[in-house]
N, C-alpha and C positions, 0 to 999 in steps of 0.2 A: 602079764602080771594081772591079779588081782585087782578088785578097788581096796579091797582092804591091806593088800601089800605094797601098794602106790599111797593109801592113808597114812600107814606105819614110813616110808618112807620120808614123806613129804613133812609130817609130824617132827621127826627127828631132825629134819631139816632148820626149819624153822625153829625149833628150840634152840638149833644150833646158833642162829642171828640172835635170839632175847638173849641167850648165856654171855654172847658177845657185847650186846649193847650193854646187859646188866657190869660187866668185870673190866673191860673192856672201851667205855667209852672218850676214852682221851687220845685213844690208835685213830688217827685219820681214817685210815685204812676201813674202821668197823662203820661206824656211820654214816658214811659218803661214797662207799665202796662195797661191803659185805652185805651190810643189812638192808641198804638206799637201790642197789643194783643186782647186785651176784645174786643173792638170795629171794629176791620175788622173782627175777628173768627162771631162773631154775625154776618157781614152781610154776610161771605164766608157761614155761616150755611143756609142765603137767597137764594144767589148766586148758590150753588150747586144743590141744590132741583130743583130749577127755571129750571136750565140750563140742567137738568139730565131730567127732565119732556116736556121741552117744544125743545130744539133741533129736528131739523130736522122733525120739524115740519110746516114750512114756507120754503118757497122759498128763494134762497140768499146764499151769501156767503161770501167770501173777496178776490176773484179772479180780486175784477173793486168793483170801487165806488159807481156803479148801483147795482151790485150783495149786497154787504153793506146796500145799503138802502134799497135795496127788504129785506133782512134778520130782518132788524129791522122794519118795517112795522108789523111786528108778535110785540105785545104789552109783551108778555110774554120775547121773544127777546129783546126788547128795555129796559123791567125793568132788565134784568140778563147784559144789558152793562152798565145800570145807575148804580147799585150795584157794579160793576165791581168798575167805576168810584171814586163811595165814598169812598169804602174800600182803593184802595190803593193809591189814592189822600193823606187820612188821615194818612195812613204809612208813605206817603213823608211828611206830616206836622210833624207827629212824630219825625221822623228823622233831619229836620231841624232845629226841638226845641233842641234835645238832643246833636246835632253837634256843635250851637251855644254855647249852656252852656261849654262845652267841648272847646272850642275856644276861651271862654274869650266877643263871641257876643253881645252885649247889647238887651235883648226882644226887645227892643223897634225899634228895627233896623229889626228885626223877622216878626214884626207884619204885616207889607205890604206883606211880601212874604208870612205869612199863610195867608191873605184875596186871594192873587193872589192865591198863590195853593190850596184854596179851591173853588176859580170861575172858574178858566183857568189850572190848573194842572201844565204843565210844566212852564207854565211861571211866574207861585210864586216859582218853582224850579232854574228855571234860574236866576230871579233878587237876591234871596238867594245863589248863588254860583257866583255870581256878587261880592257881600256884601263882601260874603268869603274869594274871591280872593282878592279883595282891602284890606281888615285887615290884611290878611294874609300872600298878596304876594303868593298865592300859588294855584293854581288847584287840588290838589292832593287831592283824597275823602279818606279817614281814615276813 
């Protein structure tokens, strides 16, 4: 395959868990089971291959922001940090479905922070421990 046909699949993959966590999050099953395990092992199963086969194969590194961009310039690099990306984006979505429930959070209060941590990462993470703190009064991750 491709990187761009392992992108396309892994893509769809992953969308597959937000649709889940988004419609879905009161099933056991989606948050502790789909989106917490099934779904990052499947794309860690991408992620390792990719990353075992194609390292140190390109130039680059993460010594300077230049070195970074030289290292993803390699396509096979660029899909093994996209995959990086999804898989543990969607742990943090997991995790915030199942902290809310645990907390008494209302989904509906959930749902902007899993669009945010599924476009922008930390910062559906952040506006989610925003949330948190206001209800809770509390910073403290349990």
């Amino acid at each position: 395959m491709t990187p761009e046909q392992i992108f396309s699949v892994a893509n769809i993959l992953a969308l597959a868990g937000w649709i889940l966590l988004a419609v879905l999050p009161r099933r056991a099953w989606v948050a502790t089971v789909a989106t917490a395990v099934v779904i990052p092992a499947l794309l860690a199963l991408v992620y390792v291959p990719v990353l075992a086969a194609h390292w140190g194969t390109s130039e680059g590194g993460f010594g300077s922001l230049a070195q970074v961009a030289l290292l993803f310039s390699n396509p096979w690099n660029l899909l093994a940090g996209w995959v990086h990306y999804l898989a543990f984006d969607l742990f943090v979505g997991s995790w915030e479905v199942r902290d809310a429930q645990g907390h008494g959070i209302s989904h509906w209060l959930v749902l902007p922070c899993l669009f945010l941590t599924f476009m922008f990462g930390p910062a559906g993470w952040l506006l989610y421990m925003s949330i948190r703190a206001a209800r809770n009064r509390t910073v403290i991750v349990s």
